[in-house]
N, C-alpha and C positions, 0 to 999 in steps of 0.2 A: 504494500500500500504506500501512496506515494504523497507525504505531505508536503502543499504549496506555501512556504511563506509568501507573507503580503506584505512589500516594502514598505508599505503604508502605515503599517501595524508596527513593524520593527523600529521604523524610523522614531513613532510615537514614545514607543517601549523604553528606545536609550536618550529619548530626552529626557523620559519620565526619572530614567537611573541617576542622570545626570544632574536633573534638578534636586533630587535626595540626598545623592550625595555630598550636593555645596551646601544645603542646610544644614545637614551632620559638618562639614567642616565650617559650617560658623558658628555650630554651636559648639563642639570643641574648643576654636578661638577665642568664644566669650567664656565657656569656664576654664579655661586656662588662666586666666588673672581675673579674680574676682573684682579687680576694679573697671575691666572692663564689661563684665553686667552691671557694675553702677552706673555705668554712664548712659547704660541703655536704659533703668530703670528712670535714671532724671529724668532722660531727654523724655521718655514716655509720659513722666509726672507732669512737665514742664506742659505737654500737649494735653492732657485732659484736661489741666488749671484751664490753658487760652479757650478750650472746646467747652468742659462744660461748668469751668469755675462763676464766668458774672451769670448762670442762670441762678441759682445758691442764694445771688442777692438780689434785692430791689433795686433800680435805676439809680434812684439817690439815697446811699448809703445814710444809715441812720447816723445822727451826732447826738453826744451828750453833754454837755456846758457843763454837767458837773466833775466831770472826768478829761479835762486838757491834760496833755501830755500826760496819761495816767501810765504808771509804771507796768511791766510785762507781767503776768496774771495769767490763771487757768481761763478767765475769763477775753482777756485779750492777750494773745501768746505774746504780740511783741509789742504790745502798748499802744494809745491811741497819739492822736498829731493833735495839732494847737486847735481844731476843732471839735475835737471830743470823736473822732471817726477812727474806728477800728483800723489799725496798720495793715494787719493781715488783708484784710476785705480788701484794701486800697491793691495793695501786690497780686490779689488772685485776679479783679478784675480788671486791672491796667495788665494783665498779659494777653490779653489776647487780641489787643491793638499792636503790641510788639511782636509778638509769636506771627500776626498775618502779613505784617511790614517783611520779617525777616525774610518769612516764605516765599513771598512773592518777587522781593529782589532776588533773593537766591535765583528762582525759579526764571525771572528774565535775565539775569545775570548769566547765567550757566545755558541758557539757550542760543540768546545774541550770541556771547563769547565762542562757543561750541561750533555754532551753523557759521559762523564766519571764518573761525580759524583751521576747521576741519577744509572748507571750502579753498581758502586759500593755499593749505600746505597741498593738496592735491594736487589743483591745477594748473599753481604756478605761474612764473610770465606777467603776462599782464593783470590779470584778475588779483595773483598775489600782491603785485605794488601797488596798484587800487586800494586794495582792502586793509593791508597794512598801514600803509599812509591815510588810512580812515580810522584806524585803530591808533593811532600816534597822537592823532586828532582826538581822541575820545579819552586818549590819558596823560593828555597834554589841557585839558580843561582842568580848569580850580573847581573843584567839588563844591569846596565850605562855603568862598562869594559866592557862585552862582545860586546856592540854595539860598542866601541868604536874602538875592535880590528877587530868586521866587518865592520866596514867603509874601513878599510884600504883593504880590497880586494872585497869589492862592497860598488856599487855609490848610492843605491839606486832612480837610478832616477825616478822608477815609484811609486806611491802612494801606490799599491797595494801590491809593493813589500816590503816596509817602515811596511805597515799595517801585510802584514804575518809574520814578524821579531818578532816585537812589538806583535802580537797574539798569536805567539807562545812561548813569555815569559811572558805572562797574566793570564794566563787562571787557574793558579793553586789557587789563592782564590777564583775564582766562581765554581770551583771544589769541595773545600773544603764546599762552603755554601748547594750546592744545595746535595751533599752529606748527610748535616746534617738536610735539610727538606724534605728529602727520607725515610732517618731511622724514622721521625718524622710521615711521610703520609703510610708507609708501615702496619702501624699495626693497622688503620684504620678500618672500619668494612666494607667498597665497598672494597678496598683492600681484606682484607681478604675473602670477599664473590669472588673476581674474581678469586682468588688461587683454592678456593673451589672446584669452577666451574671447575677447569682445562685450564682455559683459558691459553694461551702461552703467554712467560716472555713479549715478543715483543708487547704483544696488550696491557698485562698489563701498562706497562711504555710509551708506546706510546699512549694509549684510555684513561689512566687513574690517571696516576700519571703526566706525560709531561702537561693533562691541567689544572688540580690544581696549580702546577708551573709554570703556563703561566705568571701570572703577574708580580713575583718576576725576574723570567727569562726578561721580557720586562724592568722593569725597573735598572735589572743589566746592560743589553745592551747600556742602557742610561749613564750609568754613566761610562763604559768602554769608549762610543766615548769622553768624556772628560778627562778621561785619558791618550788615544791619542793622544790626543790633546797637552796638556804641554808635553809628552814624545816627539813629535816630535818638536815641536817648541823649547823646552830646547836641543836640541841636534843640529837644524840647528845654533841656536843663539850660542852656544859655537864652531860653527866653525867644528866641527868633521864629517861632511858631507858636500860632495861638495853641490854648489848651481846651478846646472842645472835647475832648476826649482824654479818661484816667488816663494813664499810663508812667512807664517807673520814671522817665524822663522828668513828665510834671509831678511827680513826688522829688526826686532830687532838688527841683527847682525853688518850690515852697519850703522844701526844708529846709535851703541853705538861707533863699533871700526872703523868704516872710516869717519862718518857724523858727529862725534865731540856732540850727544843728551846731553850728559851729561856736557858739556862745553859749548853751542852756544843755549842760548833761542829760536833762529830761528829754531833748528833742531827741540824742544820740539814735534811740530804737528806728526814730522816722525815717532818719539817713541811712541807717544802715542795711534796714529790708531790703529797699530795693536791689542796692551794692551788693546784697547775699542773692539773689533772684540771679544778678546777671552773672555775679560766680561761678554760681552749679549751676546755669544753663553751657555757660562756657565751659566748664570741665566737663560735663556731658559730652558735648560735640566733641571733645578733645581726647576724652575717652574712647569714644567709638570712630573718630577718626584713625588712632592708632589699631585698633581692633580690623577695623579694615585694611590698612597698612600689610597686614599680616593675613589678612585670608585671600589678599591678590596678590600677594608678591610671594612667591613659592619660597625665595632665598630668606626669607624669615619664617618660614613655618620651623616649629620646634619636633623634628621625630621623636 
């Protein structure tokens, strides 16, 4: 009796193996150093706070006049601010105006930067000197004045809109990188066998080169939403955008120039929440950046 396999099935089969077996080796990488499941645990905490911490509260956070700057308590873990308002509340629900800024500069940051410099290290020639000297252009602008002179005819009040500002003045060193491990992956011998072939530029870069740089790509992403992160919060805290919206920036900001942090021990908790928010958000990514590090790069796996 003569059994047919069916390419189709098989094909299925060893991706199926193939995708199990990269989850068993990142769950190995993660408990190999337990500080790299803490950083997964932040970053996860970090995203339920932004997703479903301000449902938790009412729009406008209760105040109690009798409790300014009240000291840290089972009742308020890190104490309340010069208006009698709960610290913690202020932190859960100013995340996830930062948490959406971050994501979505990452998210255009890492796209622009990627579809251009993927673009140009392939093709070369002309398109490359274009695109480069557009990219020179892009990281050759002042970030800080320009935002400074766009605050004054927009308020930014959605995250999203904060985040495609900031994205659109990002993206020229992740331009620049993946540019230079294009010219790197192009002269490759599966590269070169796909040219051979005739295959067209678009499968090549999109079948072939895009997943080679998948992980450098993932973990730029990573480090773009903490970028975001201090761009946005440095720029709420200096005042140069209005405050329509919590977030840790206009907590820094209140508490240095209206709450007296820097004069009044009492305020210390006010100031400091926040400073601890963008810590363990940042040592999360940092965490799990390294974690990645090591489950693409084979020359650091530990046998």
């Amino acid at each position: 009796m003569t059994v047919t396999v069916i390419p189709e099935m098989t094909a299925g089969t060893t991706r199926a193996t193939l995708r199990r077996n990269f989850w068993r080796g990142v769950w190995r990488v993660l408990c190999r150093k337990p500080s790299r499941m803490a950083g997964v645990v932040i970053v996860l905490g970090f995203a339920v706070m932004g997703v479903v911490g301000p449902l938790l509260y009412p729009a406008n956070l209760p105040r109690d006049d009798n409790a300014l700057y009240a000291p840290p308590s089972l009742q308020h873990l890190f104490g309340t601010d010069f208006e009698g308002t709960d610290v913690l509340a202020l932190v859960i629900t100013g995340a996830r105006y930062v948490l959406l800024t971050g994501l979505a500069t990452a998210v255009i940051t890492v796209a622009l930067g990627t579809a251009i410099g993927l673009f140009a290290g392939f093709r070369r020639g002309r398109w490359d000197s274009a695109l480069m000297r557009l990219t020179d252009l892009n990281l050759a602008i002042p970030g800080l004045p320009l935002l400074l002179v766009l605050s004054t005819v927009w308020k930014f009040t959605s995250p999203i809109e904060m985040g495609l500002v900031l994205g659109l003045l990002g993206w020229g060193g992740v331009a620049r990188a993946v540019r230079s491990q294009t010219l790197s992956l192009r002269e490759r011998g599966f590269i070169e066998a796909a040219r051979g072939l005739g295959l067209p530029t678009r499968h090549i870069i999109g079948r072939e080169l895009l997943p080679s740089m998948a992980p450098y790509i993932a973990m730029n992403m990573l480090i773009a939403v903490t970028g975001a992160v201090y761009a946005q919060v440095g720029l709420f805290f200096l005042g140069v955008l209005p405050f329509d919206a919590n977030n840790w920036g206009v907590m820094l900001n209140l508490a240095v120039f209206s709450g007296g942090a820097l004069t009044t021990p009492a305020a210390l908790p006010y100031l400091l929440a926040p400073l601890l928010a963008i810590l363990l958000l940042t040592l999360g990514i940092v965490l799990i950046v390294d974690a990645m590090d090591e489950i693409f790069n084979p020359r650091l796996r530990e046998e």
